[in-house]
C-alpha positions, -999 to 999 in steps of 0.1 A, spaced: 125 -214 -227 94 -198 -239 113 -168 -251 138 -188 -266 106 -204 -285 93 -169 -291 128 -158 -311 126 -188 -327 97 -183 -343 101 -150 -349 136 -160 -368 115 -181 -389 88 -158 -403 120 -129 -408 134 -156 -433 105 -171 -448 104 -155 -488 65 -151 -484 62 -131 -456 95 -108 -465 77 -101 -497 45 -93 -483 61 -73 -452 81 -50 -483 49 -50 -503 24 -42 -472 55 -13 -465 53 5 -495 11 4 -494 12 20 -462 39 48 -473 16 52 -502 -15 57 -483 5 82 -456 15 99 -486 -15 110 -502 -33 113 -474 -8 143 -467 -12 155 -507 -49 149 -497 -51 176 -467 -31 201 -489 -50 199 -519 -83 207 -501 -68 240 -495 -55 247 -531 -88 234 -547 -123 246 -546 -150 219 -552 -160 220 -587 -120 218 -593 -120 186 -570 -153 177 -585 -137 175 -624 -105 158 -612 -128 131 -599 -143 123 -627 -112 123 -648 -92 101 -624 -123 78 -618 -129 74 -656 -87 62 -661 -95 40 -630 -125 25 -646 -106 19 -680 -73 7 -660 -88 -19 -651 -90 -34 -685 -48 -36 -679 -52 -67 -657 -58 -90 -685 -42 -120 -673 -10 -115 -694 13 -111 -669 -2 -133 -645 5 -164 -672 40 -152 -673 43 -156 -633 24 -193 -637 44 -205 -668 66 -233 -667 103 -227 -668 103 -252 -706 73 -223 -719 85 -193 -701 101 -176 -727 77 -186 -761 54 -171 -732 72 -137 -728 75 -133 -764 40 -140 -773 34 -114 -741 55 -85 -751 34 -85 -783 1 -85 -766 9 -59 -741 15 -36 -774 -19 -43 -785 -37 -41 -753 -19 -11 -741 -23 10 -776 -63 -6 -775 -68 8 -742 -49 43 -753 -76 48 -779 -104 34 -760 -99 61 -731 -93 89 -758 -125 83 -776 -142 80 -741 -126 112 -731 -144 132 -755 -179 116 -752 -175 128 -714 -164 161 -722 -194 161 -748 -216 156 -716 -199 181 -697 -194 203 -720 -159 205 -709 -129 202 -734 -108 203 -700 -122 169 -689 -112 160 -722 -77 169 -722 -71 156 -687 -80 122 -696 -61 125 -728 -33 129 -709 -36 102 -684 -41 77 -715 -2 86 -723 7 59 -693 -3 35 -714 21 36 -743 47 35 -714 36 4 -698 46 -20 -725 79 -14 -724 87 -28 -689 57 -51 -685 77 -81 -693 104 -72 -666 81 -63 -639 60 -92 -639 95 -115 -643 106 -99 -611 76 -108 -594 77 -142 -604 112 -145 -589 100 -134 -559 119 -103 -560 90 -84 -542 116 -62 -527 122 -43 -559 82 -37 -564 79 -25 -537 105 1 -537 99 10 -572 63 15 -563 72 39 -534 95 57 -555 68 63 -586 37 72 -558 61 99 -536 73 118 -563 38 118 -579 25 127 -544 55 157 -540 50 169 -575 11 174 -570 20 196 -538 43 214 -560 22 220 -590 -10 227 -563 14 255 -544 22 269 -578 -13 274 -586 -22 249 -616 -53 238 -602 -67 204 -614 -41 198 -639 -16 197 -603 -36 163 -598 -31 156 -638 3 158 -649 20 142 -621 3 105 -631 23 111 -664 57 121 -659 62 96 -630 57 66 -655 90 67 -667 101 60 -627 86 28 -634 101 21 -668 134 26 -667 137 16 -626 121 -21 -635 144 -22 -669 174 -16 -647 165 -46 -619 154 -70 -649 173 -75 -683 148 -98 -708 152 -105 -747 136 -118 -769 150 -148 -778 142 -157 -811 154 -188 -816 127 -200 -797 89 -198 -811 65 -178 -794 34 -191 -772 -4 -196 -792 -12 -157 -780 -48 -184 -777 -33 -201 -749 -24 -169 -728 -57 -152 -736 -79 -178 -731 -61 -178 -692 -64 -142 -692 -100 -137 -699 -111 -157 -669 -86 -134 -647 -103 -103 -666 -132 -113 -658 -125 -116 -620 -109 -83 -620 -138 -62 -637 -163 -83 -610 -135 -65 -580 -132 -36 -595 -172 -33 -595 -181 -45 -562 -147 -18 -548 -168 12 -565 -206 2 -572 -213 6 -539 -212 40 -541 -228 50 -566 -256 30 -556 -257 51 -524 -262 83 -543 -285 71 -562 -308 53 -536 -299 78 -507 -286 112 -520 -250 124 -525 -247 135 -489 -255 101 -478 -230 87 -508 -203 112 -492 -206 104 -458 -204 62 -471 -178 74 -488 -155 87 -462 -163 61 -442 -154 34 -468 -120 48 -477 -109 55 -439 -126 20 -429 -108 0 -461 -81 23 -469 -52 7 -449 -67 -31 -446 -72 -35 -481 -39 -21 -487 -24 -51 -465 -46 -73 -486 -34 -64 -519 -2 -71 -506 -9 -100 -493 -21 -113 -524 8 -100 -549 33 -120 -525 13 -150 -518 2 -157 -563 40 -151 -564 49 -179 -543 26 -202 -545 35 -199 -587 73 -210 -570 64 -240 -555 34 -248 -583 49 -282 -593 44 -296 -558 9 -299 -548 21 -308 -513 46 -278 -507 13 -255 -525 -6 -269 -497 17 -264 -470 24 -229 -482 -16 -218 -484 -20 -233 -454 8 -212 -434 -4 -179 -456 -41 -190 -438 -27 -189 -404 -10 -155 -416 -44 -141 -420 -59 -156 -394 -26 -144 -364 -19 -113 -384 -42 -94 -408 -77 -103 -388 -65 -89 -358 -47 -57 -372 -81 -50 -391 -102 -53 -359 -84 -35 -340 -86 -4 -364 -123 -5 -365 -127 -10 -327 -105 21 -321 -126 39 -348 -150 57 -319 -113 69 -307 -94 78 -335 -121 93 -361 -122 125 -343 -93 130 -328 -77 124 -368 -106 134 -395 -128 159 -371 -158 158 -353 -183 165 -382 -172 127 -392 -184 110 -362 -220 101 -377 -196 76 -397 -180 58 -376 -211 29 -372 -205 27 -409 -166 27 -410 -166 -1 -380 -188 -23 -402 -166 -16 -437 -138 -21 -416 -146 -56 -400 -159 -67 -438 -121 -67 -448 -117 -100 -420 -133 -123 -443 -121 -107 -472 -86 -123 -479 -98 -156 -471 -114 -154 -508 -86 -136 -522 -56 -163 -514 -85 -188 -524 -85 -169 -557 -41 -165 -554 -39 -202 -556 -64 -210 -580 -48 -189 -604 -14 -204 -597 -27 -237 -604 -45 -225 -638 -83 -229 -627 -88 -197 -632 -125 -198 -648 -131 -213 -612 -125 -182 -599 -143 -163 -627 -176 -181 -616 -173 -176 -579 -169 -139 -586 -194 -135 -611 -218 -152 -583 -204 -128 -557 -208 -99 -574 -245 -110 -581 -248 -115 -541 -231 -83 -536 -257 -62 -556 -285 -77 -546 -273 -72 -506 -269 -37 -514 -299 -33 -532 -319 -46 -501 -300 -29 -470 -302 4 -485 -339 -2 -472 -321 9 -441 -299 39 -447 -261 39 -450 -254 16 -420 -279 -11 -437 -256 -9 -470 -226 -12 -450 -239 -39 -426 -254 -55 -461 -214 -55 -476 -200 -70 -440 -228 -97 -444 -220 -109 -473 -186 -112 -473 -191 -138 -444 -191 -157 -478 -155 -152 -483 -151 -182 -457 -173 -204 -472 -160 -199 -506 -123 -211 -493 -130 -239 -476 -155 -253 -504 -122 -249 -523 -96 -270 -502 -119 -297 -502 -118 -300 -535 -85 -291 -545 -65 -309 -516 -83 -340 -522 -61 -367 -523 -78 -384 -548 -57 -381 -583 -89 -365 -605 -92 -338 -577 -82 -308 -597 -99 -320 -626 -131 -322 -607 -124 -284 -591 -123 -271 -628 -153 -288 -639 -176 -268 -618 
């Protein structure tokens, strides 16, 4: 009986759409972080440090300005109504041109001031060249974030894995071949096309102009709040460390560093997958405040069964599998791993909260939780690096016992069955 019970259950999660699309997405994350972890070990034997050192910068700087990409845009596209959808995608194609071409120049100009401090018309060139993604991007922006809001997670993902191997294979080449930093480079560029013409080949959209386009008003002023929340993420995912070297020393930042991106790595990887699947599907189900309820709810118990205990267990086995896999010169990190590790539980309970706020439009909700939380997450920082590295990290695992909080604050105010409920959620 019970194992009848048992395949039952597990029939029911293979055919429920949210966990396929987060099993496909979580998939390709992992092959992505296997991937260059491999490119990772060859390329410290290709490249001496200052080479290493100089790709850093240019890839951090392109990160940094990236970021600037998740304007919102696309996420309005995913929430819209089916009556709006296309005035939406209409208005959207032309604001991905402008945003895209913006942040092309932007990174250029920045480029050069860099290289200025430097004194390096290398840097320059390298970051140059990574701004060429961007006049790429428009041109399948529309597609891939139509996919996504069908629920055709499937094709992400294997478009993703497809665009990160052959950039991961093509830097092993280029390294082996001797072209030094610019084996790190080029790669980034030529693979955009992957993307481009594998998401125009899964999606077919035009313009239909017959139809008038959205206010571009309406889509920015719901971007900007998701802006917003993603600068605040992308700070509190790097700050950290250069707070460490500036409080502690760069061997100190090095050491938090390893530890961070061994200890986060592969949870946050199942997190952002998490997330792309669940905004996707709870945008599905948007007009039906009971089935959005139902469906946060079961994505809960998903992190709760599934994602908590995957990520403690990779921390408890850290004083195992840290030197056994990255040496014994890292075991000084592992107190600091454990703790980075164990401060991705909490984590997702905030993100979904921030999924289905989005998907319901309150997004300047979300804005001011994560404007808050960044303000709580520098100020933690500032205070346990009183105690070395493992205060910093214990300082980020404490404060993301917020994450919690922040979620059920939330439901209580969203899933009130009172009619004004939502109103009173986006007043705050």
């Amino acid at each position: 009986m019970k194992v009848n019970q048992l395949r039952n259950k597990i029939g029911n999660l293979i055919q429920n759409r949210f966990v396929r699309n987060a099993s496909w997405i979580g998939a390709s994350e992992l092959v992505n972080r296997v991937t260059r972890l491999i490119t990772a070990i060859i390329l410290a034997r290709y490249l001496s440090p200052l080479e290493f050192g100089i790709a850093a910068v240019a890839l951090t700087t392109n990160d940094l300005i990236k970021v600037l990409a998740q304007n919102g845009i696309g996420a309005k596209i995913i929430q819209a109504k089916d009556s709006e959808l296309e005035s939406v995608c209409r208005t959207a194609y032309r604001l991905n041109w402008y945003f895209c071409g913006g942040l092309f120049i932007l990174q250029c100009l920045v480029a050069f001031c860099i290289a200025y401090y430097y004194q390096s018309t290398d840097i320059a060139l390298m970051i140059a060249t990574l701004a060429l993604v961007y006049l790429m991007m428009p041109f399948a922006l529309v597609e891939a974030f139509l996919i996504q809001r069908q629920n055709r997670l499937n094709v992400t993902a294997v478009i993703g894995v497809s665009q990160t191997a052959t950039d991961n294979v093509l830097t092993v080449l280029l390294a082996l071949s001797g072209l030094g930093v610019w084996a790190v480079i080029l790669p980034k560029v030529v693979v955009g096309p992957i993307w481009v013409f594998g998401t125009l080949s899964q999606q077919t959209w035009r313009a239909d102009k017959s139809i008038s386009p959205a206010k571009a008003s309406t889509i920015l002023n719901y971007g900007k709040a998701i802006l917003g929340s993603e600068v605040n993420k992308a700070l509190r995912l790097n700050v950290d460390t250069m707070l460490v070297a500036f409080f502690l020393g760069l061997e100190a930042s090095g050491i938090y560093f390893f530890a961070k991106n061994a200890g986060l790595g592969i949870s946050l990887s199942l997190i952002n997958a998490f997330n792309t699947s669940l905004f996707a599907h709870l945008c599905d189900l948007r007009n039906s405040d009971d089935e959005v309820k139902a469906a946060f709810s079961s994505a809960l118990k998903t992190i709760l069964f599934i994602l908590a205990p995957l990520i403690f267990l990779q921390g408890s086995l850290a004083y195992w599998y840290v030197p056994w896999v990255f040496g014994e010169q890292w075991t000084s990190a592992i107190p600091v791993l454990m703790l980075m590790c164990f401060s991705a539980i909490p984590r997702p309970f905030a993100e979904a909260t921030s999924e289905l706020l989005k998907a319901k439009g309150l997004v300047n909700v979300d804005l001011k939780w994560n404007t808050l939380f960044t303000g709580a997450f520098l100020m933690a920082i500032c205070i346990g690096q009183l105690a070395g590295i493992v205060g910093v990290a214990f300082a980020v695992f404490a404060v993301h016992l917020l994450c919690p909080c922040y979620c059920v604050w939330s439901m209580k105010r969203f899933f009130n069955h009172h009619p004004k409920s939502a109103m009173q959620l986006a007043s705050y």
